[in-house]
Every structure is written in structure tokens, then in C-alpha cells.
C-alpha positions as CSV (number, residue, x, y, z in Angstrom):
1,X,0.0,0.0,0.0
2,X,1.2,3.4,-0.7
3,X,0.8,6.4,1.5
4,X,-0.6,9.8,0.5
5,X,2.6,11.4,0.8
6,X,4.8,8.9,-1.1
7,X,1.5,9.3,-4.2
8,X,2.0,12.9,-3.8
9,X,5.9,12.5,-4.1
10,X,5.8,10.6,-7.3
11,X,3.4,13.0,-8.3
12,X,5.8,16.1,-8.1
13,X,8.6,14.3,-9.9
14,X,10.5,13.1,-6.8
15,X,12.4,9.8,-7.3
16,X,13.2,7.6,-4.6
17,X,16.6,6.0,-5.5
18,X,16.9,3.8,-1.9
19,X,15.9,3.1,1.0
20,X,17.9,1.7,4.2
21,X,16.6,0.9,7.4
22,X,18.7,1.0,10.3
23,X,18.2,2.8,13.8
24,X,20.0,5.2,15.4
25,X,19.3,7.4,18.7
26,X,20.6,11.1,18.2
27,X,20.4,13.0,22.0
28,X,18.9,16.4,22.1
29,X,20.3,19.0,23.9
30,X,17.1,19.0,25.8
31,X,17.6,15.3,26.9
32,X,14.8,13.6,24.8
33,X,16.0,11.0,21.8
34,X,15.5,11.5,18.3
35,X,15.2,8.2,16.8
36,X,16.1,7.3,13.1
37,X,14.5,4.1,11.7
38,X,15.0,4.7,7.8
39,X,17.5,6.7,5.4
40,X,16.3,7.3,2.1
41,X,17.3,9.0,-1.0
42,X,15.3,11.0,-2.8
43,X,16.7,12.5,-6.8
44,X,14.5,15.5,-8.3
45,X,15.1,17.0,-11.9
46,X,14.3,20.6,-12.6
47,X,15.9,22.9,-14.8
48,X,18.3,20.3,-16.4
49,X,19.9,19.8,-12.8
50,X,19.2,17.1,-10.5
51,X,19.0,17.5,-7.5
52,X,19.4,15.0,-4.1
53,X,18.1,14.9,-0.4
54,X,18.9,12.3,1.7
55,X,16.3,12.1,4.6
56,X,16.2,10.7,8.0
57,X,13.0,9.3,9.5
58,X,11.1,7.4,11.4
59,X,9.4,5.5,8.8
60,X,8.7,5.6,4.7
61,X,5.9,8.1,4.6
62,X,8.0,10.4,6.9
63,X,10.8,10.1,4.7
64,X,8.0,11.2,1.8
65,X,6.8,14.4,3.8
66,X,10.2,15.7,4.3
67,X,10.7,15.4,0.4
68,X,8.0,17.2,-0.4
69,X,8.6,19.7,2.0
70,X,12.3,20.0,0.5
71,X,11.3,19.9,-2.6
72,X,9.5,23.1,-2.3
73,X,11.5,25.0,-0.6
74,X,13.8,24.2,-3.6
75,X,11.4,25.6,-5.8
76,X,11.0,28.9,-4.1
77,X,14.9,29.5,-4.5
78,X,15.6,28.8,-0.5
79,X,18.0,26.2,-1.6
80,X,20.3,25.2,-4.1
């Protein structure tokens, strides 16, 4: 089954070139645990550049939101 955010992703031209799943604990300076559960790579074309992310998430659909949300940030010029 897909996930909205991953049909939204492939919708928008975001590739998803792999995928690893491994765990890992990152402290805060607060104290609290930020917990990694999947890497993925995401590849996006646009003007005759491409353009890669590599996101860290708790799970696939995660990964897929902060695509999207990079993704358009990149198309407002905020990144390069």
C-alpha cells in the first residue's frame, strides 16, 4: 500500500533512489532521543539539474513528507 505522501511525491517528480533501514538514537540538547528508523534517497530533476536529499526518519511516509517539504523550498529559491 502506498501512502498519500509517497503518491503525492511521485506526483511532483520526486524519485526515490533507496531506501535503508537502520536505527540510530541522536540526544537532544534537551535530553529527549530523536530516533532514526530509515534513510532514504530521494533525486529530483528541474531545470536540467538534479537535484538530491537524503532524509532521515522514522518510517517511509516520513521520509516522503520531508521530500515534499524540500522539494518546495527548492522551488521557491531557498535552496540550491
Amino acid at each position: 500500500m502506498i501512502s498519500p505522501s509517497e503518491e503525492k511525491g511521485i506526483a511532483l517528480g520526486i524519485r526515490m533512489l533507496s531506501i535503508d533501514r537502520q536505527r540510530a538514537a541522536t540526544a537532544l540538547p534537551d535530553g529527549r532521543l530523536n530516533v532514526t528508523r530509515v534513510v532514504v534517497k530521494f533525486e529530483h530533476q528541474m531545470n536540467g539539474r538534479r537535484h538530491y536529499l537524503t532524509a532521515h526518519a522514522k518510517s517511509r511516509p516520513g521520509a516522503w513528507r520531508v521530500a515534499v517539504r524540500w522539494l518546495r523550498q527548492l522551488e521557491k529559491g531557498k535552496l540550491k
